[in-house]
C-alpha positions as CSV (number, residue, x, y, z in Angstrom):
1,X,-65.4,87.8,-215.7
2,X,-68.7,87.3,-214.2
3,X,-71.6,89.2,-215.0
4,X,-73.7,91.2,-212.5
5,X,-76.1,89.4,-210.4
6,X,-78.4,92.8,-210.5
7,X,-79.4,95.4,-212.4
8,X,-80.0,98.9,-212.4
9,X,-83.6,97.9,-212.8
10,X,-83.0,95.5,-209.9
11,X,-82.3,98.1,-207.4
12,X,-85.1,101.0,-208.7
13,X,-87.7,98.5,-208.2
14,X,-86.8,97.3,-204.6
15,X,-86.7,101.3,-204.1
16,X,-90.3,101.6,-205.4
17,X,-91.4,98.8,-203.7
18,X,-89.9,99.3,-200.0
19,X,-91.6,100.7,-197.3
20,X,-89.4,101.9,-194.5
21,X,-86.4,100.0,-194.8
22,X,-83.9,100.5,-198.1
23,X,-80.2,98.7,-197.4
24,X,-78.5,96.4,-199.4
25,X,-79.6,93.9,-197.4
26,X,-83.3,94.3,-197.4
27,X,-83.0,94.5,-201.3
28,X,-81.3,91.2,-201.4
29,X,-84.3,89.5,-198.4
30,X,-87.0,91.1,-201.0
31,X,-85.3,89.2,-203.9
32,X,-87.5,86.2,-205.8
33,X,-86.5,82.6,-204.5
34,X,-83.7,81.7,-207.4
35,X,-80.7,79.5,-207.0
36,X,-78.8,82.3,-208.3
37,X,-80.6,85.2,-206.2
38,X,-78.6,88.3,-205.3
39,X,-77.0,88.8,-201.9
40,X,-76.0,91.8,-199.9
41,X,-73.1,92.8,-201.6
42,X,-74.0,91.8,-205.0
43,X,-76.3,95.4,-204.7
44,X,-73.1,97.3,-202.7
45,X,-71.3,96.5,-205.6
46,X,-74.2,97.9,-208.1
47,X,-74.1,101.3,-205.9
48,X,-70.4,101.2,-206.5
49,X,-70.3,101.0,-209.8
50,X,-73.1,103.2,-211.0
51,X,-71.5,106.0,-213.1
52,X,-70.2,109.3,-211.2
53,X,-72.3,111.7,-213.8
54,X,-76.2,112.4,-214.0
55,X,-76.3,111.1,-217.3
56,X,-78.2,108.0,-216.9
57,X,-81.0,110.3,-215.4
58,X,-80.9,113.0,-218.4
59,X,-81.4,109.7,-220.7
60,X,-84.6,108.7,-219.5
61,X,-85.8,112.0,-218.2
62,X,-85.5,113.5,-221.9
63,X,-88.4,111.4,-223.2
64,X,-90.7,113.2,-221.0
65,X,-89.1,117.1,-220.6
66,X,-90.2,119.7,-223.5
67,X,-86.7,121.8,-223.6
68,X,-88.2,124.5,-225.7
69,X,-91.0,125.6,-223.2
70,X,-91.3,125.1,-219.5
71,X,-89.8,126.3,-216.1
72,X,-86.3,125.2,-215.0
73,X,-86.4,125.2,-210.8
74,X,-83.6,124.7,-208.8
75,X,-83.1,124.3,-204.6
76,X,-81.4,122.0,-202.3
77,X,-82.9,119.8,-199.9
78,X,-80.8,118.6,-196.7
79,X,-80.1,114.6,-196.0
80,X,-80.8,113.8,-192.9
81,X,-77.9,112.1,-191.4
82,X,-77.8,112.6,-187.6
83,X,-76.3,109.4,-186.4
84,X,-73.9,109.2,-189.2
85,X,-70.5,108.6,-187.6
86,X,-67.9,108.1,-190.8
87,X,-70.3,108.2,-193.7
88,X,-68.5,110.3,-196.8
89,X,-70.8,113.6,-198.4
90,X,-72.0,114.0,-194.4
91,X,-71.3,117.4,-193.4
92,X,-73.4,120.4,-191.7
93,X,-76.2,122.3,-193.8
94,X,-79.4,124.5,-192.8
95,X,-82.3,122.4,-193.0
96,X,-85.7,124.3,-193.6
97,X,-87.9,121.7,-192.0
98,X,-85.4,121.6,-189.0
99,X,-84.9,125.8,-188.9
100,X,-81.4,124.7,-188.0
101,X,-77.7,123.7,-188.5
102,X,-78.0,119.7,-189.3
103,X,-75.7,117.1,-189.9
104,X,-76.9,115.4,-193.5
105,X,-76.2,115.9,-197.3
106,X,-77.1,118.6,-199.3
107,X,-78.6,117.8,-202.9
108,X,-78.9,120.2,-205.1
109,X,-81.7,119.3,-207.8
110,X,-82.4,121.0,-211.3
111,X,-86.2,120.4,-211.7
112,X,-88.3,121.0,-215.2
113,X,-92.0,121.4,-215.3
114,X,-94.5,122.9,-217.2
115,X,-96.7,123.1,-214.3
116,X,-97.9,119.7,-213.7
117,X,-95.1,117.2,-214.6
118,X,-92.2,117.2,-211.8
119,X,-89.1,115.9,-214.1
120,X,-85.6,116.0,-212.1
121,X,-83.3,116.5,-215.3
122,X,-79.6,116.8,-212.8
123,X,-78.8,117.1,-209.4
124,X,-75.4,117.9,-207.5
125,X,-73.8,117.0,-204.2
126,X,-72.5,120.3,-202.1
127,X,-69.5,118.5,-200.6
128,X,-67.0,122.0,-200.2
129,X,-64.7,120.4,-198.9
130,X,-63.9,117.3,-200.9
131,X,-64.6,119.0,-204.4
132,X,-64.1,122.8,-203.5
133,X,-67.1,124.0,-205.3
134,X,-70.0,126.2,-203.9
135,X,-73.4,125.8,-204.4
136,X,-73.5,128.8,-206.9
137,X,-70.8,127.4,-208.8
138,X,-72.8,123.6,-209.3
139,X,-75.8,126.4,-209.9
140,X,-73.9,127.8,-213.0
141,X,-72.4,124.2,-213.8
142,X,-76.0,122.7,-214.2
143,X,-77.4,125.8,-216.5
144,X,-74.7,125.5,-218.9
145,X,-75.5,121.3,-219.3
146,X,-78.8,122.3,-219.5
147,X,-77.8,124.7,-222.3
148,X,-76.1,122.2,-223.9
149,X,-78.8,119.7,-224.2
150,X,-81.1,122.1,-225.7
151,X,-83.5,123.7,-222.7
152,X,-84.8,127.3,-223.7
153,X,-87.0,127.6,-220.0
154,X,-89.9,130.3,-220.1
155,X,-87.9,131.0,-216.8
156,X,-85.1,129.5,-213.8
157,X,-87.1,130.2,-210.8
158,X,-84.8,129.7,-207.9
159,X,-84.3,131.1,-204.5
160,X,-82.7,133.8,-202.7
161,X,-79.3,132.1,-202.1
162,X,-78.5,131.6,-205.4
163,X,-79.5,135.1,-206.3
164,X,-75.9,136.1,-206.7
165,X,-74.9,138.7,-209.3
166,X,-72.9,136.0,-211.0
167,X,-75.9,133.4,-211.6
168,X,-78.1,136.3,-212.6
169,X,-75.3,137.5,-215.1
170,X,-75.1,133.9,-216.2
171,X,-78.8,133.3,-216.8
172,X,-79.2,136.4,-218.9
173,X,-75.9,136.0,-220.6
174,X,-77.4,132.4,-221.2
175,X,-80.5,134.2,-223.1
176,X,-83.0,133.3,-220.7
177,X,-85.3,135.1,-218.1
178,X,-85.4,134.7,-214.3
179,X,-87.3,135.0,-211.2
180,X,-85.7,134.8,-207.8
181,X,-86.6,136.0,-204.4
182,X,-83.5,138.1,-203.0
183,X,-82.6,139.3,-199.3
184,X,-84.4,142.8,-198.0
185,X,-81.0,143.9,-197.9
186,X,-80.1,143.7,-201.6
187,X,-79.1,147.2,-203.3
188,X,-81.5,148.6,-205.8
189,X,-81.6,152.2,-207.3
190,X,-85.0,153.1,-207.9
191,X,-85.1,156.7,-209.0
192,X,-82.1,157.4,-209.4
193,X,-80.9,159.4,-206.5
194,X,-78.5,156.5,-204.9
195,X,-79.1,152.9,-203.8
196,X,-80.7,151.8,-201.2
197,X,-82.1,148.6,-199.3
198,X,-84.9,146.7,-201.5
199,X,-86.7,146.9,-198.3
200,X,-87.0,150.6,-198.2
201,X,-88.1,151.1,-201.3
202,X,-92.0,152.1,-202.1
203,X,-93.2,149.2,-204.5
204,X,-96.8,149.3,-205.5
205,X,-98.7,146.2,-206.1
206,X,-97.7,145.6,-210.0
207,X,-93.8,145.7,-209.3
208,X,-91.4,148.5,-209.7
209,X,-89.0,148.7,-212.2
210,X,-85.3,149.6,-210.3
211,X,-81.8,148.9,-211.0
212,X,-80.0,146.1,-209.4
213,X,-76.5,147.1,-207.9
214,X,-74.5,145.1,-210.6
215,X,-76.8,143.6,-212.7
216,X,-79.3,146.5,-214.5
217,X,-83.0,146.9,-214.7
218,X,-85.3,144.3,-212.7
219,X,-88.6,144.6,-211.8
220,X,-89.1,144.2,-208.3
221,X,-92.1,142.9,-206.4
222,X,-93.1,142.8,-202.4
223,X,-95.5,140.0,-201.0
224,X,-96.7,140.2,-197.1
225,X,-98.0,137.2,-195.4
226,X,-100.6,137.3,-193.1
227,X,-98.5,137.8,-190.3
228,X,-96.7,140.4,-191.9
229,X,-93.4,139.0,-193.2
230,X,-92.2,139.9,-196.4
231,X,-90.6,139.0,-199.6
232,X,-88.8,140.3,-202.1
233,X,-89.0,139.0,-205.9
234,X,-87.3,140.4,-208.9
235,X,-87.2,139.4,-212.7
236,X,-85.6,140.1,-215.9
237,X,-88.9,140.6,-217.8
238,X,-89.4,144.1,-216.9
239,X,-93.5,143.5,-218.0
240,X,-93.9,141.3,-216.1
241,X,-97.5,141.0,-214.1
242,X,-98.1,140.5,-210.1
243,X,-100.6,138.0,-211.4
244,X,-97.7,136.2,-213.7
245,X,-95.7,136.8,-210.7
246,X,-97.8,134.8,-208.2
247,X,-98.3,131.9,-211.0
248,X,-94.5,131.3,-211.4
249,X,-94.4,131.3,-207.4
250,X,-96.8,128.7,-207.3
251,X,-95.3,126.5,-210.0
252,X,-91.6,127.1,-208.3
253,X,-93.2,125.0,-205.1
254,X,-93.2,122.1,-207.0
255,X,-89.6,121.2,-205.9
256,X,-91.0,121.2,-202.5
257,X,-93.3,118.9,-203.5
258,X,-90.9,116.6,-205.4
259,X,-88.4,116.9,-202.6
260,X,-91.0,115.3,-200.0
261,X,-91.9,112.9,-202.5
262,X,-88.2,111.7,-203.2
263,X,-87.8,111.1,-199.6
264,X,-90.8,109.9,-198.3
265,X,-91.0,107.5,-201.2
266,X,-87.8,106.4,-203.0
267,X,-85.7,106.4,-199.4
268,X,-82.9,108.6,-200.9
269,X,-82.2,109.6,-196.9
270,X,-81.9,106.1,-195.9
271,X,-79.5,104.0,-197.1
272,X,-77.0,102.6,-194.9
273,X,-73.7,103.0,-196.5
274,X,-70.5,104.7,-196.3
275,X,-68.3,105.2,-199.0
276,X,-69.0,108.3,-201.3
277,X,-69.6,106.4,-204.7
278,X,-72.3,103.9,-202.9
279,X,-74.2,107.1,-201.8
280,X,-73.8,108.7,-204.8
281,X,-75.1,105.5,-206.8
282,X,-77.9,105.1,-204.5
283,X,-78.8,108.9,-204.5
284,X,-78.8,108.3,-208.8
285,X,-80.9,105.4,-208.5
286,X,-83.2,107.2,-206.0
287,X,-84.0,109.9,-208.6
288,X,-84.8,107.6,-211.0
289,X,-86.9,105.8,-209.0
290,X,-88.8,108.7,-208.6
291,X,-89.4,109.4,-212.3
292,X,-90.6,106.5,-212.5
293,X,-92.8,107.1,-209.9
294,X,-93.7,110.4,-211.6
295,X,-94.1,109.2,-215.0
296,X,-96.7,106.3,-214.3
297,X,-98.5,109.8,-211.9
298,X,-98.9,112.0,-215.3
299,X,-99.8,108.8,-217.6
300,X,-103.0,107.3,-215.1
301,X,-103.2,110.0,-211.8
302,X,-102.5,107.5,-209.6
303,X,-100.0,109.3,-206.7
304,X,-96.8,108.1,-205.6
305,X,-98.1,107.5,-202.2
306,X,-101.3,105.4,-203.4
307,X,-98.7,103.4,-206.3
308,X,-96.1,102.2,-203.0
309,X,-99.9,101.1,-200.9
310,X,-100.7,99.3,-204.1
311,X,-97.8,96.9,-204.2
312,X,-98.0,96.5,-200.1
313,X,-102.2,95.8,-200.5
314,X,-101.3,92.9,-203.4
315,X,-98.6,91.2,-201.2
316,X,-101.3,91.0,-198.6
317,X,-103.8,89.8,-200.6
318,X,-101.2,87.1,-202.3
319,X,-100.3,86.5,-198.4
320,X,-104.2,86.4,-197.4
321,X,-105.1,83.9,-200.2
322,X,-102.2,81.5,-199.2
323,X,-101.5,82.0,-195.6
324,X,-97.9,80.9,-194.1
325,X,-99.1,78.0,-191.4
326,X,-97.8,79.6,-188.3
327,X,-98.9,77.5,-184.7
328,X,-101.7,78.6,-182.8
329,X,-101.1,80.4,-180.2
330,X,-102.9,78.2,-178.0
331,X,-101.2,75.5,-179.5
């Protein structure tokens, strides 16, 4: 048999390297002139047969995490897909940035940090309906890998939606603290006299310590924005501090942060194919793209953004030293 006409490395570089377009064939255009250059479907079939687990990424990511210390975050970020027509792991999610019901794919990313390094260890695909699991249950799934490859997190910061008893139960069952927004609406018992609303209950500035219909004793804190919306936080660590509190929150945005740069600069919204292990490949070799992109961020502080306008300003200064003769237009 044959052997492949591209790599892995082939296919991560060509992601780092794009700009706004990231298909098979724009990969194979960008390829060096060699007799035995890569075509189109030399990369469909790398997408095809990248491996169907997130092991590949734990490999490289583990040189970089610090599994006995750190924060373990994870969210989910919508795809957008609105023109797909027959394009597998497409379904309908609620998108933040669109404050809607979208068509696109929803991945689910397990992200370590320790307050500067963004490090994507796993990630998930919510497909319900092909796989029959819900996000809470790839929630639990990903905590117990990360168990088993040896992550003791200072804390799992995650959002409200998976704030279920269950992953709660889970994390402390798992022997590890938490920190989680949850709904105004969530059942707490704070003296004793019945539950009510987490809304309704008086919680000064340092957190109140209640018990959670279900789960036991949390400490509960309220944050209002300036134009008066609030939040709900609760935690585990019954000492913990509001100014603790408001540190964790601030690390937790770092999957924000990741998620725009994963899309704005490893295309993993973009590709143009159909079948589910092509997307899935490509959405593999889009995360490691990114760490990558990370890595070489934490080792000279050059950003993402200013590492993809460094490889566009070389080509134009290779193209501006030895100009293609194109006519005159007066010619």
């Amino acid at each position: 048999m044959n052997p492949p006409k591209c790599t892995d490395l082939d296919y991560i570089h060509f992601l780092i390297a794009a700009q706004r377009v990231f298909t098979c064939t724009e990969a194979a255009r960008c390829q060096p002139e060699e007799p035995s250059a890569p075509a189109h479907d030399a990369f469909t079939r790398l997408l095809q047969r990248q491996p169907p687990d997130t092991e590949a990424l734990w490999q490289e990511a583990r040189a970089v995490v610090e599994p006995s210390r750190g924060l373990l975050i994870l969210d989910d970020t919508t795809l957008d897909k609105p023109y797909a027509q027959r394009m597998e792991l497409v379904t309908y999610h609620w998108s933040g940035k669109h404050q809607r019901v979208v068509k696109g794919i929803a991945l689910m990313t397990l992200l370590w940090t320790e307050g500067q390094a963004l490090i994507p260890c796993d990630f998930r695909i919510y497909d319900k309906p092909w796989e029959g699991k819900t996000k809470n249950e790839h929630f639990m799934e990903m905590l117990r890998v990360a168990k088993g490859r040896g992550f003791a997190p200072a804390y799992v910061l995650m959002d409200s939606w998976y704030a279920s008893l269950e992953n709660l139960k889970e994390i402390a069952r798992l022997g590890w603290r938490f920190l989680t927004r949850l709904k105004g609406n969530r059942q707490v018992n704070p003296d004793r006299e019945g539950l009510r609303p987490v809304s309704e209950v008086e919680i000064p500035p340092e957190g109140r310590v209640v018990h959670l219909r279900g789960f036991g004793l949390v400490r509960v804190f309220r944050t209002v924005s300036k134009d008066g919306d609030a939040e709900h936080w609760a935690t585990n660590d019954l000492g913990m501090t509001e100014g603790r509190r408001g540190e964790l929150e601030r690390a937790g945005w770092g999957i924000e942060v990741y998620h725009r740069g994963l899309k704005g600069c490893c295309g993993v919204e973009r590709a143009q194919v159909r079948k589910r292990a092509s997307i899935l490949g490509h959405l593999l070799l889009s995360l490691r793209a990114f760490l990558r992109l990370e890595v070489y961020r934490l080792r000279t502080g050059v950003s993402w953004y200013e590492s993809k306008a460094s490889i566009i300003r070389e080509a134009i200064r290779s193209y501006l030293a030895n100009p293609i003769h194109i006519l005159h237009p007066t010619a």
